[in-house]
N, C-alpha and C positions, 0 to 999 in steps of 0.2 A: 504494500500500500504506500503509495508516492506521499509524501510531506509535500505540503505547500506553501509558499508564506503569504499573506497578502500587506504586499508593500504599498498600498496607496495610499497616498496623504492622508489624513482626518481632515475635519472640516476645519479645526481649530489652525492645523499647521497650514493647509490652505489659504485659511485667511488671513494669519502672519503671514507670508507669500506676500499676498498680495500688497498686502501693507506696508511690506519693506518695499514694494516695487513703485506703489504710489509717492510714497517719501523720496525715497531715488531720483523719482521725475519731478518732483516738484518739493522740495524740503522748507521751500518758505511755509508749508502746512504747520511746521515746527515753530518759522517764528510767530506766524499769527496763532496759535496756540498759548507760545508763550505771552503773548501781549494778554488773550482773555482768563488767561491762569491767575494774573494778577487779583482777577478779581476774588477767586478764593478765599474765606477767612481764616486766615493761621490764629487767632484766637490771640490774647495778649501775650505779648512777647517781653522779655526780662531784654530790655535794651544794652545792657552793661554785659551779655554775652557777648564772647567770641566771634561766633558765628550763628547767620541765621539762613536755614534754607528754606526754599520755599517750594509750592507746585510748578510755581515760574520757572524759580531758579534751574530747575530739574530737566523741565523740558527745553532751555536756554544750551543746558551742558546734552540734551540729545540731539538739538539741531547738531552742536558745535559737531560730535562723535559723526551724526551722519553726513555734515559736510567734508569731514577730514576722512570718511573714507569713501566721498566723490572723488577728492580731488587725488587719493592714490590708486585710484581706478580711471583716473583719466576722465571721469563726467561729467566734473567742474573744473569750470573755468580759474585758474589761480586769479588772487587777489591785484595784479598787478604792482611793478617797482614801485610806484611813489606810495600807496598805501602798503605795501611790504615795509617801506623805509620811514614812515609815517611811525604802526603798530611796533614794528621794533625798538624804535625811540623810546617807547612807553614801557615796554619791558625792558629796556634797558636801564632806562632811570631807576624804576621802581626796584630792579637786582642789587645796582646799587649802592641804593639808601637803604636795602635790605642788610647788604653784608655790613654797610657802617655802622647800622642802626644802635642807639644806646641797648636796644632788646631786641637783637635779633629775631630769638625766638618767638615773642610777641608779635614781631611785624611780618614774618612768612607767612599769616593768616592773613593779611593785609595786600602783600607781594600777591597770593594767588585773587584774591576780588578784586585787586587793581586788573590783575591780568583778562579774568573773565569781564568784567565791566567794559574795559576801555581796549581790548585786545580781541581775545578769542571769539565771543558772540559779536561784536559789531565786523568782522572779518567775515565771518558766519553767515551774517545773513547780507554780506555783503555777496558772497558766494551766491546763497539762496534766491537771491532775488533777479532769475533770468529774463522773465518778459513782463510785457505789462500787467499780465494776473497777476504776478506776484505781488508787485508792486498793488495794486489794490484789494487783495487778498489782505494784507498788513494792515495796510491802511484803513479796511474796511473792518479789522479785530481790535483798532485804536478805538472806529467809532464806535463799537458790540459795545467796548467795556465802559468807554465813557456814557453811553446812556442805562446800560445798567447803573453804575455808579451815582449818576444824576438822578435818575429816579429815586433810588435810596436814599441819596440825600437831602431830596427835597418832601420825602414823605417823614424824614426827622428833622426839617425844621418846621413842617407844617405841624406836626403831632407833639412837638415839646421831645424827641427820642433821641436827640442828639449828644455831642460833647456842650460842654457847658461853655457858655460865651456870656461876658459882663454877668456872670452868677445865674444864667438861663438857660438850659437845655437844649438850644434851638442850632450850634452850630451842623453843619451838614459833615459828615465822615465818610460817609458810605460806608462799607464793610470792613473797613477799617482800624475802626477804633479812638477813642483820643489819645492811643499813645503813639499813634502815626498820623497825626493831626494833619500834616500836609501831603497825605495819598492822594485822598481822592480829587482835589484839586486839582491835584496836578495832573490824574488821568482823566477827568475831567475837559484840561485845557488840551492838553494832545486830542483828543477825540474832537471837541470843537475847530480845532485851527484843521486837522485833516478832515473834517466832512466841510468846512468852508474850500477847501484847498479843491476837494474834487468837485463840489459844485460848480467852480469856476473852471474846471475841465472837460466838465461832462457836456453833451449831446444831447441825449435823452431827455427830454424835457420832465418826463416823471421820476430820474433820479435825480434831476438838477432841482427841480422842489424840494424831493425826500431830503438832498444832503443839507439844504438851506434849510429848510425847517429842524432839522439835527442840530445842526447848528445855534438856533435861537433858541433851541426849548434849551441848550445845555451853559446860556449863557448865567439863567435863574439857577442852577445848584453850586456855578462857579460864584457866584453873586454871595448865597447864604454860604460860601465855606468859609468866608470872610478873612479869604487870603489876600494879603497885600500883595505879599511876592507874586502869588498866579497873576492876579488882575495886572501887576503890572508885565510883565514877561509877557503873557496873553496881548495885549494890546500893542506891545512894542512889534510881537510877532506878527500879528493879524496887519500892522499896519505896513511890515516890511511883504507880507505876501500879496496886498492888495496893491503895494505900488508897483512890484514885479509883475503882477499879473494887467494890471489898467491902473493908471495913476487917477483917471475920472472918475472908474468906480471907486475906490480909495477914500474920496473925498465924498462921492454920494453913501457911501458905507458910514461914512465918520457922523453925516447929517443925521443919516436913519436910526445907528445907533445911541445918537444922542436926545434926540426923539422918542424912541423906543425907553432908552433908561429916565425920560421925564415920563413916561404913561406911567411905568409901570412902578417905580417907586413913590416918582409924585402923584401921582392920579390915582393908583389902585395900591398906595403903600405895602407894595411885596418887600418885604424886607426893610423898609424904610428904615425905622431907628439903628439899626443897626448897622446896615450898609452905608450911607450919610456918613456915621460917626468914624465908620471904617477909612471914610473915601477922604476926610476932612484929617484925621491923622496920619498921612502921608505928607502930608504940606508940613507937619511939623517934627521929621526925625532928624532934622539938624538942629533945629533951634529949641524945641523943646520935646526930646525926641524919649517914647512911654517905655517901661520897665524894659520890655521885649530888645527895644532896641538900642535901647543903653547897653546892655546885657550882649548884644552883637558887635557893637562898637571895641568894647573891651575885648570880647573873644579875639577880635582881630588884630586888635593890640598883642594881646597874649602869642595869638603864632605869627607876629612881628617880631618879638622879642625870642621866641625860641628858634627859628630861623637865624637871627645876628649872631645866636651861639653857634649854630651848625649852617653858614650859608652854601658850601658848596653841594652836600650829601644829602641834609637835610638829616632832622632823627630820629628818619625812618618811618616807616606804615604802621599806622596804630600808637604811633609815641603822644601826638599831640595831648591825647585823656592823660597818658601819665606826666608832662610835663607842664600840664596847666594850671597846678594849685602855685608850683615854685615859680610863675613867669607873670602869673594873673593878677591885676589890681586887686585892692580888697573888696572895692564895691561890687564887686562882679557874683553874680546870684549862687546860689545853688541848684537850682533848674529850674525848668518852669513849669508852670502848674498844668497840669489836666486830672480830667475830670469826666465822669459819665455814666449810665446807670449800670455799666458792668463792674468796674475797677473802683467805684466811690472816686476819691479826691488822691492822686500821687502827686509828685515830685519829682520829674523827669533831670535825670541827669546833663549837663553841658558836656557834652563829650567830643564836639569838633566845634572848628572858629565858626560854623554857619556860612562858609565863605569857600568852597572847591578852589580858589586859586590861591588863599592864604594856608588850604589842608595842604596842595601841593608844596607851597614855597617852605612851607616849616618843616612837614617829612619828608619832602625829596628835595630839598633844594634849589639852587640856579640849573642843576641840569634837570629836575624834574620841570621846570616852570616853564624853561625854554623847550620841553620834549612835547608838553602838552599844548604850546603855543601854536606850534608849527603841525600838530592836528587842526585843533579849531581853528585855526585860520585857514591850514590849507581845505578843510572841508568848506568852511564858509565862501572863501572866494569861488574854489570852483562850483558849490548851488549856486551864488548868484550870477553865474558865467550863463551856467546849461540849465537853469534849474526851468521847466517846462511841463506841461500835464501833469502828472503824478510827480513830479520835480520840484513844481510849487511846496507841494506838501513838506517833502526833505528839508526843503531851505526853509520853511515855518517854525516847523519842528527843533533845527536844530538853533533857530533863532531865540526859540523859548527857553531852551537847553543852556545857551551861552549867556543870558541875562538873568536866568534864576540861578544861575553860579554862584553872579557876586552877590548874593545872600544867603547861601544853601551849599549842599555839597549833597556827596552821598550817604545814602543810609536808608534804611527802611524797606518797605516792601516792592515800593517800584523802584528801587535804584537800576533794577535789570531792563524796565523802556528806554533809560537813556541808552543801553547798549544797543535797542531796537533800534533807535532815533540815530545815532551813528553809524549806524551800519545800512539803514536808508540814506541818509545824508552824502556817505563814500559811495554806494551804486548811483549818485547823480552828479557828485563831484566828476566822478571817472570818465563819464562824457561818452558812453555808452548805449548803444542805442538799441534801447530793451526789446524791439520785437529783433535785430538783427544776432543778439547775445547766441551762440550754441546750446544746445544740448547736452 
C-alpha cells in the first residue's frame, strides 16, 4: 500500500503567500498602516521610561525589514546618492555623540530612535512610495487618522470628557490621553494640510468636495486642542502650500478662513472662551510670556549651556534629562500639569528643551546640528523646487514639521509621522516622477 503525502498549501499558508506578495508590490501598505496605527490607545504610559513601542512603531520596523529585503532582491529602487549622503550624516552624528557621550550606555537607546526616526523608516518609505497610489495611499491614512482623531476630540470637548484646560475638562486629546497632550493635534494638522493638499490636486469634482470638506470639519478639533504650536505651524504651512499651489487662492483662503473663524467663534461661540484667550496669549510670550513658556524659554537656556560644555560631540542621546537639574535656572518648573478622568491630576516630567534643534545642539553637537541642517534644508529646497500634485502635500507637511521644531522635538506617540512626513518629503525632493519610478 503506497504512502502518500499531500503537500498542498492550507489556506492559512496561502494566504500568507499572498500577503507577502501584495506587500512586495506595493509596501507603502506598510506605511499607510503605520500612519492609522497611531491611532491605537497604548493606555498611559510612564514617560520617564527608556523606551516606548508602539503598534506604529512595529509596523514602521516591518515596512523598514520588507523594504531592505526589496532592495536585496533587486525590487526596489535604492535610495539615491544625495539622500544616501543626507541619512548617513545623521547616523553618523548621532554614532558619534554616542561613543563620546557622558553615558554611553544611556544614549544607545537614543543612537537606535535617532536612527529609526530620522534614518531607516523615512529611507523606507522613501523606497515605498513608487507611483502615485502610493503617494495617496499615505496620504489618504494621514486623512483616516486625523478625522478619527477629530471626531474624538470634538465629542470630548462637547461632552466635558476631555484633559482639563483653565480647571475644565473640555481640552480635545483624542485617544491619547493628557499625558501626550500634543498627539492628537498634531495628527490632527497633518490630516488637514494633506486632504487641503489633494483637494487642490484632484479632478474629480466629488473628491475635490470630500477633501475640502475634511479639511474644514478638522479645522474645529485642531481649534478645541488649544495648541498654540499646531495653530501656528498649521497656518505657517497651509499658507506656504496655498502660495505654491495659487498665490490668489492663498489670499481668497486667508479671507474665507477669517470669515469662517468670525461665524463660528463669534456668531455661534464654538469654543469661544477658550480659543480667544488661547489666540490672544501668543501676542504675549515675549513680553509677558505664561508659566508654559517661561518654563521653554529656560529649557532652552538649559541645553545652551550644556552644549558650551560639550560643543563639538555634544552629551550624547538621552543626556539632556540627566544634565538638566546641574545646567537649569532655578525658576525653571518641575513639569507641567495634566490632568483627566483617567490618570486624576500628575506632574509630567521636563525631560527635553521643547526645542529639536536645541535636543540636537546639546547631544550631538556642531556636527549633529550641521548633519541635521543639511537634511531639512536639503529636503525643503528641493519640495519647493518639484513639489507638484501629491508634492504639494510633502512640502506642507514637512513645512509643519520644520516650524513645530522650534518649540517641540520628539517624543510621544506620533514621533514615528514625522519619519512618514520625511520620507514623503525625500520621494518629492528627489524629482522623480512617480508614475515613471520601476517596479
Amino acid at each position: 500500500m503506497a504512502l502518500t503525502l499531500d503537500l498542498a498549501p492550507t489556506p492559512a499558508a496561502r494566504a500568507l503567500r499572498r500577503a507577502r506578495t501584495a506587500l512586495a508590490a506595493r509596501p507603502s501598505v506598510l506605511a499607510a498602516a503605520t500612519v492609522l496605527l497611531v491611532c491605537v490607545p497604548t493606555g498611559e504610559k510612564d514617560v520617564t521610561a527608556a523606551v516606548h513601542v508602539t503598534a506604529a512603531d512595529l509596523a514602521s520596523l516591518a515596512l523598514v525589514a520588507v523594504t531592505a529585503v526589496g532592495l536585496l532582491r533587486g525590487r526596489t529602487p535604492a535610495i539615491g546618492r544625495t539622500a544616501a549622503a543626507q541619512f548617513g550624516a545623521i547616523v553618523l552624528a548621532a554614532a558619534v555623540a554616542t561613543v563620546g557621550s557622558i553615558d554611553p550606555a544611556a544614549s544607545l537607546t537614543g543612537f537606535v530612535r535617532l536612527t529609526q526616526v530620522f534614518v531607516l523608516v523615512p529611507a523606507a518609505v522613501l523606497c515605498s512610495l513608487r507611483d502615485r497610489v502610493d503617494q495617496r495611499l499615505v496620504l489618504g491614512s494621514f486623512v483616516t487618522a486625523a478625522l478619527i482623531q477629530g471626531v474624538v476630540g470634538v465629542h470630548q470637548y462637547l461632552t466635558g470628557t476631555g484633559a482639563s484646560y483653565t480647571g475644565r475638562p473640555i481640552r480635545a486629546v483624542g485617544t491619547f490621553g493628557a499625558l501626550d497632550i500634543m498627539a492628537m493635534s498634531t495628527v490632527v494638522s497633518y490630516g488637514l494640510l494633506a486632504a487641503l493638499a489633494l483637494a487642490l490636486g484632484e479632478r474629480d469634482p466629488r473628491l475635490r468636495r470630500a477633501m475640502y470638506a475634511a479639511a474644514a470639519f478638522l479645522a474645529f478639533p485642531l481649534a478645541v486642542s488649544f495648541s498654540r504650536g499646531s495653530w501656528i505651524a498649521t497656518g505657517a504651512a497651509a499658507a506656504v502650500l496655498l502660495l505654491r499651489a495659487d498665490a490668489r487662492l492663498a489670499v481668497r483662503s486667508a479671507v474665507l478662513g477669517l470669515a469662517a473663524a468670525v461665524v463660528l467663534i463669534g456668531g455661534l461661540g464654538l469654543g469661544a472662551s477658550g480659543v480667544t484667550a488661547r489666540i490672544s496669549s501668543i501676542g504675549s510670550v515675549s513680553a509677558a510670556p505664561d508659566q508654559s513658556v517661561s518654563d521653554r524659554y529656560d529649557l532652552w537656556s538649559t541645553a545652551g549651556r550644556i552644549w558650551q560644555d560639550h560643543p563639538v560631540t555634544g552629551a550624547g542621546p538621552k543626556a539632556f534629562q540627566q544634565l538638566r537639574d546641574s545646567h537649569a535656572p532655578l525658576r525653571l518648573s518641575s513639569g507641567s500639569d495634566a490632568a483627566d478622568a483617567t490618570i486624576g491630576f500628575q506632574r509630567e516630567p521636563l525631560l527635553s528643551p521643547h526645542n529639536m534643534y536645541f535636543l540636537v545642539l546639546s547631544e550631538q553637537g556642531l556636527i549633529g546640528i550641521v548633519a541635521y541642517a543639511a537634511l531639512f534644508l536639503g529636503l525643503l529646497l528641493g519640495c519647493l523646487r518639484r513639489a507638484r500634485g501629491a508634492g504639494l502635500a510633502a512640502l506642507a507637511l514637512l513645512v509643519w514639521v520644520l516650524v513645530d521644531f522650534l518649540y517641540a522635538d520628539i517624543g510621544g506617540t506620533t514621533t514615528v509621522l514625522t519619519s512618514v512626513v520625511l520620507g514623503l518629503a525625500a520621494r518629492t525632493a528627489r524629482g522623480v516622477t512617480p508614475e515613471a519610478t520601476p517596479r
